[in-house]
mmCIF file of the N, C-alpha and C atoms, coordinates in Angstrom:
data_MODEL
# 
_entry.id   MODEL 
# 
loop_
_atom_site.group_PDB 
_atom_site.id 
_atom_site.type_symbol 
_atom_site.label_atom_id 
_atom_site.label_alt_id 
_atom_site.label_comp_id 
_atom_site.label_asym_id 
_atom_site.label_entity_id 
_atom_site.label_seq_id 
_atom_site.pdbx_PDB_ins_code 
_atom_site.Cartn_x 
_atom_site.Cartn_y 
_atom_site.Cartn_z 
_atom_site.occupancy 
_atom_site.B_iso_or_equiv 
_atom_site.pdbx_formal_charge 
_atom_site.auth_seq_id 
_atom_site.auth_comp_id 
_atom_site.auth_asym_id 
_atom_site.auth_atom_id 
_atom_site.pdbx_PDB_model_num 
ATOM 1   N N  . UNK A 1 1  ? 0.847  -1.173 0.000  1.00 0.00 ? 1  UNK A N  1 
ATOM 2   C CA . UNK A 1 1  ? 0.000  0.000  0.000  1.00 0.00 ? 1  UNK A CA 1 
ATOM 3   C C  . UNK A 1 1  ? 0.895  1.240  0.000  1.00 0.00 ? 1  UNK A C  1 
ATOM 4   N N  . UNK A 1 2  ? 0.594  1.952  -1.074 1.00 0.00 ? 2  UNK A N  1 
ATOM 5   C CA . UNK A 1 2  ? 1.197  3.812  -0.841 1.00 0.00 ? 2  UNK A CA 1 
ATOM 6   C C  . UNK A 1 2  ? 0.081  4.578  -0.922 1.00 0.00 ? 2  UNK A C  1 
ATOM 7   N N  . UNK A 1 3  ? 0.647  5.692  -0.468 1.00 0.00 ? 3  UNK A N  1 
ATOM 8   C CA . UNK A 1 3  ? -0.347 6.710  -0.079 1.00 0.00 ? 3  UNK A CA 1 
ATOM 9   C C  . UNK A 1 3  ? -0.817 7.180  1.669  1.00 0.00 ? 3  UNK A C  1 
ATOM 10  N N  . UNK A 1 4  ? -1.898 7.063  1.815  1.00 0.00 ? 4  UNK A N  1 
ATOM 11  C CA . UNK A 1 4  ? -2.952 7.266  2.892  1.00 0.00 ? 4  UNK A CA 1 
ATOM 12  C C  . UNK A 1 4  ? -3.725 6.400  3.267  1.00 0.00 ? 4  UNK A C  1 
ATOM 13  N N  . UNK A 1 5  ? -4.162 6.357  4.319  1.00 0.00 ? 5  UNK A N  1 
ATOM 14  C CA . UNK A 1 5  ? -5.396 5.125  4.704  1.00 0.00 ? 5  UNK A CA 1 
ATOM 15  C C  . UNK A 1 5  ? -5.291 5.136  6.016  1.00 0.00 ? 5  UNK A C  1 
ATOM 16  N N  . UNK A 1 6  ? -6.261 3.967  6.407  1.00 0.00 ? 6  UNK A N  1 
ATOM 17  C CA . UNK A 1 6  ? -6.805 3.818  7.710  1.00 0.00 ? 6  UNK A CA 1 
ATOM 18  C C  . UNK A 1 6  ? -6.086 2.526  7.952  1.00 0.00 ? 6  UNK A C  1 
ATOM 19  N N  . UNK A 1 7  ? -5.811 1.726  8.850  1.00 0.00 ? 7  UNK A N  1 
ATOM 20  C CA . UNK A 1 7  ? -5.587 0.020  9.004  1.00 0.00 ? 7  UNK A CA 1 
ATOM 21  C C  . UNK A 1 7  ? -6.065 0.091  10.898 1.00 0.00 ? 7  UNK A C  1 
ATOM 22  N N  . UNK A 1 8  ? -6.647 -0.744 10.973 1.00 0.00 ? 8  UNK A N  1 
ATOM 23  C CA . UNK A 1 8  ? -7.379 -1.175 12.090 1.00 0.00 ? 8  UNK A CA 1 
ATOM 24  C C  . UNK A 1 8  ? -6.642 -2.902 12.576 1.00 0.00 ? 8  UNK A C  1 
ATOM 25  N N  . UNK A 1 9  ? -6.006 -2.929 13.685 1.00 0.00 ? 9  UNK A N  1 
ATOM 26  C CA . UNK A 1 9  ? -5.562 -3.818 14.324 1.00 0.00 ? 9  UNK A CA 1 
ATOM 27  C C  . UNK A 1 9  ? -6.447 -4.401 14.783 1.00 0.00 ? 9  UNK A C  1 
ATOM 28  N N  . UNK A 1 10 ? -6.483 -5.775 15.067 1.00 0.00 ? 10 UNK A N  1 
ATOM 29  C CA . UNK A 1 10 ? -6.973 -6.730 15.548 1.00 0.00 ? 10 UNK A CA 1 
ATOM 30  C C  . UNK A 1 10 ? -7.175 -6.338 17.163 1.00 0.00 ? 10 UNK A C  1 
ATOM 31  N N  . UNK A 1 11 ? -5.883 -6.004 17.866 1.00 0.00 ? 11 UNK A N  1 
ATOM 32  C CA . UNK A 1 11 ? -6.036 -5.541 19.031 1.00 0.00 ? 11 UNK A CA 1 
ATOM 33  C C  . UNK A 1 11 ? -6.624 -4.303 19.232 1.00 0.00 ? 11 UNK A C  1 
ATOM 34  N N  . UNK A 1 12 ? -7.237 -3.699 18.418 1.00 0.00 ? 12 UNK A N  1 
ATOM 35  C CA . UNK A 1 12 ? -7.807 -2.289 18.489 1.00 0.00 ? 12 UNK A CA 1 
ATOM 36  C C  . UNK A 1 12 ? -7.199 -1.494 18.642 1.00 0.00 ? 12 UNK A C  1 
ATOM 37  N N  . UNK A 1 13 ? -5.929 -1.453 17.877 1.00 0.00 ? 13 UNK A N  1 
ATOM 38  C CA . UNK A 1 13 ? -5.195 -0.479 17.838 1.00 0.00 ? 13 UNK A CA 1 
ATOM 39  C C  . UNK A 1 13 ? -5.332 0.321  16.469 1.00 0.00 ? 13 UNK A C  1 
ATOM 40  N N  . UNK A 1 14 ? -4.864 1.160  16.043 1.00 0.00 ? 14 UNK A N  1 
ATOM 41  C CA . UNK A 1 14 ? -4.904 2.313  14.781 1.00 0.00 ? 14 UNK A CA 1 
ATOM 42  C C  . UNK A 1 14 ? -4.186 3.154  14.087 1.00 0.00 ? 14 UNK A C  1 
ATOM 43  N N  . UNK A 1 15 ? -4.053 3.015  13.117 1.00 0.00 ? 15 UNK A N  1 
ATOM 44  C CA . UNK A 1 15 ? -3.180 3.539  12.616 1.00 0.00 ? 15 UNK A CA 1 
ATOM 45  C C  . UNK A 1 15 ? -3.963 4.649  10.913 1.00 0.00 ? 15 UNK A C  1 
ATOM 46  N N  . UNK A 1 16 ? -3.970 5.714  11.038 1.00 0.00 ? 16 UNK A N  1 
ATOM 47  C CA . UNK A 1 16 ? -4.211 6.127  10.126 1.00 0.00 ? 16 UNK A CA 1 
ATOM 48  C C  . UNK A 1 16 ? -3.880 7.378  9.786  1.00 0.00 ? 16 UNK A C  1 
ATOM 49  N N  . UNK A 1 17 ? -2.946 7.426  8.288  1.00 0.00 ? 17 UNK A N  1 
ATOM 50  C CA . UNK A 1 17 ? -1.711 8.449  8.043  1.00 0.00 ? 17 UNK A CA 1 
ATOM 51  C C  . UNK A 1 17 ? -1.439 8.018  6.519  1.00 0.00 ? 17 UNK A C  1 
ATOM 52  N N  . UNK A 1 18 ? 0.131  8.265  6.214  1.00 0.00 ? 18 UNK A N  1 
ATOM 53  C CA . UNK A 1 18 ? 0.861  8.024  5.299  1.00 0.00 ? 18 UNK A CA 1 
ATOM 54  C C  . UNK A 1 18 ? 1.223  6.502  5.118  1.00 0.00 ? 18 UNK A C  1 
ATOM 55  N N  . UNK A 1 19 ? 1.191  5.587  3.663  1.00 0.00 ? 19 UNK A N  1 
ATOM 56  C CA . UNK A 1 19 ? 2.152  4.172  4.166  1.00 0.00 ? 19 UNK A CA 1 
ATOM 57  C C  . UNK A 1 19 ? 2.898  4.579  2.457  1.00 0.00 ? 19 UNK A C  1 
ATOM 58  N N  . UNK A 1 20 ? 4.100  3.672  3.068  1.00 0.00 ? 20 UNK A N  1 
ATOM 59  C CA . UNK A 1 20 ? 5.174  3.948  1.650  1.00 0.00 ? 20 UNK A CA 1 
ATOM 60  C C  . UNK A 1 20 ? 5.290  1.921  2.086  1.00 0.00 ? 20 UNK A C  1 
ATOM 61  N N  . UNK A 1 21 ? 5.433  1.364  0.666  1.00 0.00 ? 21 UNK A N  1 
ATOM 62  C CA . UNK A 1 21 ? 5.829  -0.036 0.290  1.00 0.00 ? 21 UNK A CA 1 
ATOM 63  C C  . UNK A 1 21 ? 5.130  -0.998 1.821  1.00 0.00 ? 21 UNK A C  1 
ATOM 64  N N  . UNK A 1 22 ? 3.732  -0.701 2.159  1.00 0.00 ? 22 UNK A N  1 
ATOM 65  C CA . UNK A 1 22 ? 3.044  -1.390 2.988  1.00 0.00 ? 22 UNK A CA 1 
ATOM 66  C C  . UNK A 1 22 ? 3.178  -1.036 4.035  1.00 0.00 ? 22 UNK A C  1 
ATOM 67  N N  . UNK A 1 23 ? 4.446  -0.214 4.940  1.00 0.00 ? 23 UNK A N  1 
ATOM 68  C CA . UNK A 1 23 ? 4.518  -0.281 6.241  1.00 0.00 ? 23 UNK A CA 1 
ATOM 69  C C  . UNK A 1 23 ? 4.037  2.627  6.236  1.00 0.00 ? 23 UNK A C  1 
ATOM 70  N N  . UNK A 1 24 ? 3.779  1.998  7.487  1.00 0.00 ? 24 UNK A N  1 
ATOM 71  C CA . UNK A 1 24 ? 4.021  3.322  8.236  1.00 0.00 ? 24 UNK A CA 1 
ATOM 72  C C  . UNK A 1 24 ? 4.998  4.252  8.036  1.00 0.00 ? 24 UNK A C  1 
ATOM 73  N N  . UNK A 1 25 ? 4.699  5.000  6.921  1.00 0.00 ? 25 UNK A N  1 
ATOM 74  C CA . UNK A 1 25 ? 5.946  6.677  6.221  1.00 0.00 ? 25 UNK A CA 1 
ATOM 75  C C  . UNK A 1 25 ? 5.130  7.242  6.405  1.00 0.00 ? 25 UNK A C  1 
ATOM 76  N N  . UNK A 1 26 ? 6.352  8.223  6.715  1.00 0.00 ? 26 UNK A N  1 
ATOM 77  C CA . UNK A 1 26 ? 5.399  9.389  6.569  1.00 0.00 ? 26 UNK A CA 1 
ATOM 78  C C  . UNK A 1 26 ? 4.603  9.972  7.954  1.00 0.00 ? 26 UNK A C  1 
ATOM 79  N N  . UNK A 1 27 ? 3.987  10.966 7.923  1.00 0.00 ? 27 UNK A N  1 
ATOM 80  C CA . UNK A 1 27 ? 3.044  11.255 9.081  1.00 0.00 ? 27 UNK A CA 1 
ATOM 81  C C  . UNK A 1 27 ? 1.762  10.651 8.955  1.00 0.00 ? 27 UNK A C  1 
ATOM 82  N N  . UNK A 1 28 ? 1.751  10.304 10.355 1.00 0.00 ? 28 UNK A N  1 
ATOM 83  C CA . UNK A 1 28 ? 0.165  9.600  10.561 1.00 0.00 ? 28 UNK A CA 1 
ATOM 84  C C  . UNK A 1 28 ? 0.279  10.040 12.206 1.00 0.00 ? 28 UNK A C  1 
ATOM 85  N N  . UNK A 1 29 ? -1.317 9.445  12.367 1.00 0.00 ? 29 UNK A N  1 
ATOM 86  C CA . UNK A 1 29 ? -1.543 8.849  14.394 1.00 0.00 ? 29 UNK A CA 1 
ATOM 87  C C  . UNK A 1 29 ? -1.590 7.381  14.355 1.00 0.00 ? 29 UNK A C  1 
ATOM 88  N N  . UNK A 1 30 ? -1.169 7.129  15.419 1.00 0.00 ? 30 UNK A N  1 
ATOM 89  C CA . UNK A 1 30 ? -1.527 5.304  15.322 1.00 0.00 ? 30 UNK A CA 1 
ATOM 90  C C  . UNK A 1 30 ? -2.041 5.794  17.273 1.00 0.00 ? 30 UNK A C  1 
ATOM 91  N N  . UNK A 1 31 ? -3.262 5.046  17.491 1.00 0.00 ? 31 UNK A N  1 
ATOM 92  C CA . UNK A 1 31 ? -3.719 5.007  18.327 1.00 0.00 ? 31 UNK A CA 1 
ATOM 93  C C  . UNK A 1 31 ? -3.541 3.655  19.317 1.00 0.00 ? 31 UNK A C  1 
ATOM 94  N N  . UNK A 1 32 ? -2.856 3.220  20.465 1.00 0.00 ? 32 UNK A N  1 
ATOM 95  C CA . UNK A 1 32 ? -2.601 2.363  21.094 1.00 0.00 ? 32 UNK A CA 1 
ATOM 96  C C  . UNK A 1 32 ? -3.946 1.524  21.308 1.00 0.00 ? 32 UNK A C  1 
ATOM 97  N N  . UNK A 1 33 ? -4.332 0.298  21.964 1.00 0.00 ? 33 UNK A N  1 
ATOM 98  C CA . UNK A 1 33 ? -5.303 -0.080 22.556 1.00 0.00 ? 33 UNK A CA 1 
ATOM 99  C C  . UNK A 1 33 ? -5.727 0.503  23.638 1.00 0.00 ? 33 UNK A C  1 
ATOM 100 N N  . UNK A 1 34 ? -5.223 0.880  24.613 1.00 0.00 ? 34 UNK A N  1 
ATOM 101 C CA . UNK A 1 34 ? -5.043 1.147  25.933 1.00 0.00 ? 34 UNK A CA 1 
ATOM 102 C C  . UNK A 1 34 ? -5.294 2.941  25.837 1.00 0.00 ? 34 UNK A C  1 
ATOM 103 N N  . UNK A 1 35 ? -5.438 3.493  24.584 1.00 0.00 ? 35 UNK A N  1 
ATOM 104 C CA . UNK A 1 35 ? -6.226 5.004  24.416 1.00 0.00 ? 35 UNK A CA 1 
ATOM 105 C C  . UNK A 1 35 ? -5.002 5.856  24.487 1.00 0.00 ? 35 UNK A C  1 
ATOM 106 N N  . UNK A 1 36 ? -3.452 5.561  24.559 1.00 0.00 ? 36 UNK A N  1 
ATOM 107 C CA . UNK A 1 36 ? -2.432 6.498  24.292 1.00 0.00 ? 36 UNK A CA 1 
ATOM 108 C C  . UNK A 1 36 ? -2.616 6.250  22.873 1.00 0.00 ? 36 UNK A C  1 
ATOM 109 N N  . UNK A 1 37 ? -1.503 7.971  22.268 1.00 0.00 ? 37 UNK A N  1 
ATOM 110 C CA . UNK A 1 37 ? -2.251 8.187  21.341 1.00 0.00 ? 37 UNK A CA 1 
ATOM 111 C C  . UNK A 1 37 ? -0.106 8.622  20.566 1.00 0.00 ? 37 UNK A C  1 
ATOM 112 N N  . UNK A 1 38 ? 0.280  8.324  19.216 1.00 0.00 ? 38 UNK A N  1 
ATOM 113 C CA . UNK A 1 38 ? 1.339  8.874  19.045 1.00 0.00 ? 38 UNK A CA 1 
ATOM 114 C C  . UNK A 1 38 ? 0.604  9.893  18.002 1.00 0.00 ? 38 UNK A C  1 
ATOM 115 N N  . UNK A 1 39 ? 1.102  10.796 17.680 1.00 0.00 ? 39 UNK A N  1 
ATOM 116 C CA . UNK A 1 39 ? 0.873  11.520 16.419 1.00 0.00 ? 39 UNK A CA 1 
ATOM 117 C C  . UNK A 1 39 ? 2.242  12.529 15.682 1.00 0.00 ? 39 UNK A C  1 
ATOM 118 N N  . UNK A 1 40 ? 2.657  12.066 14.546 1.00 0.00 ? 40 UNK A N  1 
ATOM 119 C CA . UNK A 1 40 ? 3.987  12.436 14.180 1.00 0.00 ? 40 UNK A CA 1 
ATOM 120 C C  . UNK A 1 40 ? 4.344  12.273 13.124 1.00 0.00 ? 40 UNK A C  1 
ATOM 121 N N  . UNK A 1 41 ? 5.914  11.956 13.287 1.00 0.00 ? 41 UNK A N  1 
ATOM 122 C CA . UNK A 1 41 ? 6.670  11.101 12.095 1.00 0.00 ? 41 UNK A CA 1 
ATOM 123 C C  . UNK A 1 41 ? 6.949  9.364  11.848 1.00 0.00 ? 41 UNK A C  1 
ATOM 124 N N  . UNK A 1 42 ? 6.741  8.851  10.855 1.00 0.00 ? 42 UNK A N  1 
ATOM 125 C CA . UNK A 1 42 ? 7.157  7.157  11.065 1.00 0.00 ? 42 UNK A CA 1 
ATOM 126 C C  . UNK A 1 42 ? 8.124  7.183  9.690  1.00 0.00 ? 42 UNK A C  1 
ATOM 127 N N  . UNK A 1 43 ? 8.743  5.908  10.151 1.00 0.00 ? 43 UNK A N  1 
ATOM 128 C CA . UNK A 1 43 ? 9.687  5.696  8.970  1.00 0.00 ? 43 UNK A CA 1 
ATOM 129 C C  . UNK A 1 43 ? 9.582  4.325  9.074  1.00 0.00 ? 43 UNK A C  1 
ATOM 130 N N  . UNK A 1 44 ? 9.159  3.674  8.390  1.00 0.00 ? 44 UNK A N  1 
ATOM 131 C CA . UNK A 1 44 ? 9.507  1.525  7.776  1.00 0.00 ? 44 UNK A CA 1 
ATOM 132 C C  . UNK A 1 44 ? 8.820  1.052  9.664  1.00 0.00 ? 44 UNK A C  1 
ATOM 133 N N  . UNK A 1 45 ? 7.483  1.844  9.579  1.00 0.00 ? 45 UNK A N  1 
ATOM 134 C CA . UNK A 1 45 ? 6.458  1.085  10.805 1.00 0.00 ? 45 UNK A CA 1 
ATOM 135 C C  . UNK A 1 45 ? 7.544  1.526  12.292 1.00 0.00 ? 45 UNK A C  1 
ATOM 136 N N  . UNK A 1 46 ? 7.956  2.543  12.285 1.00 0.00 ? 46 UNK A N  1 
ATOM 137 C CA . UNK A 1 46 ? 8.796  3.076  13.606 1.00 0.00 ? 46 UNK A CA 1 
ATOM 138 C C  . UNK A 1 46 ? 8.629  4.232  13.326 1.00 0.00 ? 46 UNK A C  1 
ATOM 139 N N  . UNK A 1 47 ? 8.082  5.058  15.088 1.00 0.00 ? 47 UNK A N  1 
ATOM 140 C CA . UNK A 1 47 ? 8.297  6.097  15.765 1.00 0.00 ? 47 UNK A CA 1 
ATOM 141 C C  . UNK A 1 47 ? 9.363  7.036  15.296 1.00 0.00 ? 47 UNK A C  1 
ATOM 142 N N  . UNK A 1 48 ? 9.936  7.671  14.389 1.00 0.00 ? 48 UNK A N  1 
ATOM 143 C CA . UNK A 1 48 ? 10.728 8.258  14.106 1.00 0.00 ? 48 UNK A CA 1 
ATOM 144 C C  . UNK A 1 48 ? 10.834 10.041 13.512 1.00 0.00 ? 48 UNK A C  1 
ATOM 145 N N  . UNK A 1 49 ? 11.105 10.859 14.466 1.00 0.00 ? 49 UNK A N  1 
ATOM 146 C CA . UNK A 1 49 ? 11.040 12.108 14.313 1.00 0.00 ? 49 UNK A CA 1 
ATOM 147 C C  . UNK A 1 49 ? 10.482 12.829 14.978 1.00 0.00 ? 49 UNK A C  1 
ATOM 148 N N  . UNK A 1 50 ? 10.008 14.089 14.949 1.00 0.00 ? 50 UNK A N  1 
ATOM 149 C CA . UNK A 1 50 ? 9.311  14.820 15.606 1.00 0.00 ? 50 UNK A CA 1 
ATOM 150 C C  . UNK A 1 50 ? 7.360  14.273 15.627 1.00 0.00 ? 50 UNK A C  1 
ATOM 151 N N  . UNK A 1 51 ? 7.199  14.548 17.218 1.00 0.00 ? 51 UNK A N  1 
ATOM 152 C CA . UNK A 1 51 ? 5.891  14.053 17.045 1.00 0.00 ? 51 UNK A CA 1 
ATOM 153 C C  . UNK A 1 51 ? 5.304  14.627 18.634 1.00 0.00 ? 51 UNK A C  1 
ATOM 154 N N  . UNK A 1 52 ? 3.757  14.094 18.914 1.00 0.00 ? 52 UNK A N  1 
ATOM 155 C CA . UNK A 1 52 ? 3.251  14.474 20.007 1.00 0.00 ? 52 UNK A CA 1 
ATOM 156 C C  . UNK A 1 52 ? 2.542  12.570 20.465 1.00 0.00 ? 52 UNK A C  1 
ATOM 157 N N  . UNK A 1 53 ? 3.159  12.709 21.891 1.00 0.00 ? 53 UNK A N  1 
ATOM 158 C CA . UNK A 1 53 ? 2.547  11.165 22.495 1.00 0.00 ? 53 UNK A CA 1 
ATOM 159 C C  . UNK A 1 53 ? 1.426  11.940 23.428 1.00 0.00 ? 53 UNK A C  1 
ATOM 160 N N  . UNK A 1 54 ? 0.278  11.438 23.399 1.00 0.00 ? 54 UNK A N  1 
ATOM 161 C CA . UNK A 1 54 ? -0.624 11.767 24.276 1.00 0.00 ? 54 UNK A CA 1 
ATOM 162 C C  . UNK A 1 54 ? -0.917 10.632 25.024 1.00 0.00 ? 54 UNK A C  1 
ATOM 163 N N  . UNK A 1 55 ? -0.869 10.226 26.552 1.00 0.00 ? 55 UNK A N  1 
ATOM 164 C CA . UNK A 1 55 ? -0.959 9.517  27.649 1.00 0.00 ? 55 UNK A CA 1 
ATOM 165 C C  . UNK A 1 55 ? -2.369 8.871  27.955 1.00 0.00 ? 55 UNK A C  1 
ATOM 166 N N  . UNK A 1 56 ? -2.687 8.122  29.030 1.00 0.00 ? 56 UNK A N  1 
ATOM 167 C CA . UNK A 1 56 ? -3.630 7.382  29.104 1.00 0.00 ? 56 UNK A CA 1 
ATOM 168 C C  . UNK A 1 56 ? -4.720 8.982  29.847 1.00 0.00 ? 56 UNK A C  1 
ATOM 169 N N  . UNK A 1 57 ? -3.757 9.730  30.538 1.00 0.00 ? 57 UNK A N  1 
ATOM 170 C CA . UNK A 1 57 ? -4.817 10.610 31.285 1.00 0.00 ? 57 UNK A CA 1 
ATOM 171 C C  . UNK A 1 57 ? -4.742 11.974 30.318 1.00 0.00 ? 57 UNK A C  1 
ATOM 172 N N  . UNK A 1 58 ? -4.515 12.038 29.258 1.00 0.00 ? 58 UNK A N  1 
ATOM 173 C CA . UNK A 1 58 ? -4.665 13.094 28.447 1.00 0.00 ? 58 UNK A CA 1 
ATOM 174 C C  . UNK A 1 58 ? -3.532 13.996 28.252 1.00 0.00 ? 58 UNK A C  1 
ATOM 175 N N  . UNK A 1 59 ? -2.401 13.823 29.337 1.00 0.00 ? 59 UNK A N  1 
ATOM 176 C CA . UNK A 1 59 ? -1.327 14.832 28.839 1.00 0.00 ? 59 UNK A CA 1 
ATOM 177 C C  . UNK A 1 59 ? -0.634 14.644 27.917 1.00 0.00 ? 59 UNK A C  1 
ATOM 178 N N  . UNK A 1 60 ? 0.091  15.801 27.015 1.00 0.00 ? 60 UNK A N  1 
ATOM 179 C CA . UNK A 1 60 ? 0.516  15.543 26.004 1.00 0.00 ? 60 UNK A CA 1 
ATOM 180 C C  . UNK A 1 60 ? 2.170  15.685 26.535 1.00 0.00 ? 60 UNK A C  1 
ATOM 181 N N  . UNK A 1 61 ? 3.046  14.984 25.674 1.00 0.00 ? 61 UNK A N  1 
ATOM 182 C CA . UNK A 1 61 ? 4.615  15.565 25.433 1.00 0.00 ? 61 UNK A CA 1 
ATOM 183 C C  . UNK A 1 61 ? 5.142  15.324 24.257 1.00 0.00 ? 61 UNK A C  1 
ATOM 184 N N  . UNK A 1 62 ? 6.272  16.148 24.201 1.00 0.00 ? 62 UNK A N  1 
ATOM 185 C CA . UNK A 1 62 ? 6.602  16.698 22.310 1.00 0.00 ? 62 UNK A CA 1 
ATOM 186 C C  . UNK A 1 62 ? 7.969  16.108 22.067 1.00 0.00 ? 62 UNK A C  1 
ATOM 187 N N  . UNK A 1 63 ? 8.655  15.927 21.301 1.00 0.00 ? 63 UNK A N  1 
ATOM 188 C CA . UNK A 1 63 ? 9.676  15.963 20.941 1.00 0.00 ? 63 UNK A CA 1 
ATOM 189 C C  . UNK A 1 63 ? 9.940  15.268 20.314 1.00 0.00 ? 63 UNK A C  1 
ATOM 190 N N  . UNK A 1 64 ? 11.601 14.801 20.295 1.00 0.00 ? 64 UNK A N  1 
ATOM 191 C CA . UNK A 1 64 ? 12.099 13.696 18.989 1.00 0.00 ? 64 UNK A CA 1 
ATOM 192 C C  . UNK A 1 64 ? 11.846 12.686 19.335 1.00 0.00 ? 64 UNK A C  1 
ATOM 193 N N  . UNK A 1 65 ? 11.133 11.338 18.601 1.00 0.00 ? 65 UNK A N  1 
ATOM 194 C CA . UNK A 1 65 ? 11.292 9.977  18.889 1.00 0.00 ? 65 UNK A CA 1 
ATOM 195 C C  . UNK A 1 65 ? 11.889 9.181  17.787 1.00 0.00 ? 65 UNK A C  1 
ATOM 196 N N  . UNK A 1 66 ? 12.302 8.073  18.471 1.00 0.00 ? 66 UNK A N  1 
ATOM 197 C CA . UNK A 1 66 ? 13.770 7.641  17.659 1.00 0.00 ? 66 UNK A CA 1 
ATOM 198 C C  . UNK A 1 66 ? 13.280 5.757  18.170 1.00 0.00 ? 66 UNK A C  1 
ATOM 199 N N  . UNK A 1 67 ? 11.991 5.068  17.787 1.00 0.00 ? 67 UNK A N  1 
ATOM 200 C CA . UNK A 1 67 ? 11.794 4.469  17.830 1.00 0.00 ? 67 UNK A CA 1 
ATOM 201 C C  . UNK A 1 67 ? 11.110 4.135  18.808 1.00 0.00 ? 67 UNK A C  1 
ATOM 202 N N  . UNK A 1 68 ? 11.683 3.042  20.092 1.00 0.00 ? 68 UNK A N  1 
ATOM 203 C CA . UNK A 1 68 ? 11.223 3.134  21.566 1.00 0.00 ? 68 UNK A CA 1 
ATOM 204 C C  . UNK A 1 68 ? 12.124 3.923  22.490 1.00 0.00 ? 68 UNK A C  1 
ATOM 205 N N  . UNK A 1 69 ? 12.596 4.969  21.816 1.00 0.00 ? 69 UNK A N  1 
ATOM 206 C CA . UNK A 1 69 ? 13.346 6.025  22.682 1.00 0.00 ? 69 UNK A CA 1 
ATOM 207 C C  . UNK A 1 69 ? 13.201 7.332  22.241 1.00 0.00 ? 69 UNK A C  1 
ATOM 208 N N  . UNK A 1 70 ? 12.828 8.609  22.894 1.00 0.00 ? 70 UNK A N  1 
ATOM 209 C CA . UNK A 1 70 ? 12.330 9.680  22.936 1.00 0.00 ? 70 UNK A CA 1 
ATOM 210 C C  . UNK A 1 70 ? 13.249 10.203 24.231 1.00 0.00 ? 70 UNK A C  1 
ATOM 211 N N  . UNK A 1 71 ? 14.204 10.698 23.820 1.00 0.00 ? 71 UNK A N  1 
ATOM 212 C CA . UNK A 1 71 ? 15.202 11.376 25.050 1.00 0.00 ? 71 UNK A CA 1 
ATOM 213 C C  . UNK A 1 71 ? 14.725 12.915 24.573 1.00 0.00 ? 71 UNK A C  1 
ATOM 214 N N  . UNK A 1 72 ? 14.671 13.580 26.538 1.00 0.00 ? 72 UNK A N  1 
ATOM 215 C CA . UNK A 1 72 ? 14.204 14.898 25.907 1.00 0.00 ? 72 UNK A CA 1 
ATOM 216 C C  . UNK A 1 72 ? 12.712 15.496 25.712 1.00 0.00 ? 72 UNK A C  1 
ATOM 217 N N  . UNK A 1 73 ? 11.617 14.691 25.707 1.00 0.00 ? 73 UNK A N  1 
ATOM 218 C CA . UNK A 1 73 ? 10.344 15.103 25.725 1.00 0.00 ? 73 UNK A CA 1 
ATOM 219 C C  . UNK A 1 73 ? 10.236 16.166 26.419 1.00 0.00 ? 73 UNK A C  1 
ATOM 220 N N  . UNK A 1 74 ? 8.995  16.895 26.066 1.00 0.00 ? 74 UNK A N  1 
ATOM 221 C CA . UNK A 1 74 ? 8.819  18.297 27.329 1.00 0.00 ? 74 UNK A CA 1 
ATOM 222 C C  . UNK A 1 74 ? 6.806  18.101 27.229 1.00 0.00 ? 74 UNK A C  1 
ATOM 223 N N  . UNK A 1 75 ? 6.924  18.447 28.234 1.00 0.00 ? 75 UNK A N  1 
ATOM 224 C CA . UNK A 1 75 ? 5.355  18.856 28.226 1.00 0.00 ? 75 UNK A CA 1 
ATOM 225 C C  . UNK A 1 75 ? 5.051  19.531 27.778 1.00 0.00 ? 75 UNK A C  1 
ATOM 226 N N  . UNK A 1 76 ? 3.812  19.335 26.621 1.00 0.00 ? 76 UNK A N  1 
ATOM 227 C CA . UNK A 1 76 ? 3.147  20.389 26.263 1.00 0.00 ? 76 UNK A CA 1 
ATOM 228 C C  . UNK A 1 76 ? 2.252  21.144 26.694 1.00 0.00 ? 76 UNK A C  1 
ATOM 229 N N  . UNK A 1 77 ? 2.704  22.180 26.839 1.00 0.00 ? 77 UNK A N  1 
ATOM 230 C CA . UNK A 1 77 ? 1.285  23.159 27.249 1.00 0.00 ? 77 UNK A CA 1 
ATOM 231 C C  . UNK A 1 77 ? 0.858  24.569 27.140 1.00 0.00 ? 77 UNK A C  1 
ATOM 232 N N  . UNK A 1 78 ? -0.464 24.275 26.771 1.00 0.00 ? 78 UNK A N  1 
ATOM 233 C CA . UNK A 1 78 ? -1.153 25.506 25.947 1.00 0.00 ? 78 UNK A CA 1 
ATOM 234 C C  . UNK A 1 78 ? -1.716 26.574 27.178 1.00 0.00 ? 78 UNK A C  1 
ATOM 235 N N  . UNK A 1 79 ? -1.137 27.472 26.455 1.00 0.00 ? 79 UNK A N  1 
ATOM 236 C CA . UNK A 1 79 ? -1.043 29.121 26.807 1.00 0.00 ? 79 UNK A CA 1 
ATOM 237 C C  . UNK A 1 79 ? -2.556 29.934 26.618 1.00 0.00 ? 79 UNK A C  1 
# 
């Protein structure tokens, strides 16, 4: 698949954004089961680049993610 779309996990998870050669490019959100939320950059189905993770209780934090590592996040918060 290229382009855009929706894909819906079995575990109720979500993903809907950019896909390049089947996997996750590009910007999308992929929505966890558990209601955390990423919204950003992906590269070949990984977390990669600038993005916003939103938590199970709604807070957000920003910064670079670099797969399952995000050194550096800050809280976001609106003014």
């Amino acid at each position: 698949m290229n382009g855009t779309g929706r894909l819906q996990h079995p575990s109720g998870a979500t993903y809907e954004g950019e896909f390049g050669d089947n996997m996750f490019h590009g910007r999308g959100t992929y929505t966890f089961q558990n209601g955390t939320k990423y919204i950003g950059d992906f590269v070949e189905n990984k977390l990669e680049g600038e993005g916003v993770f939103t938590d199970t209780k709604g807070i957000e934090w920003m910064g670079k993610f670099n797969f399952k590592t995000a050194t550096g996040l800050k809280l976001k918060l609106e003014m």
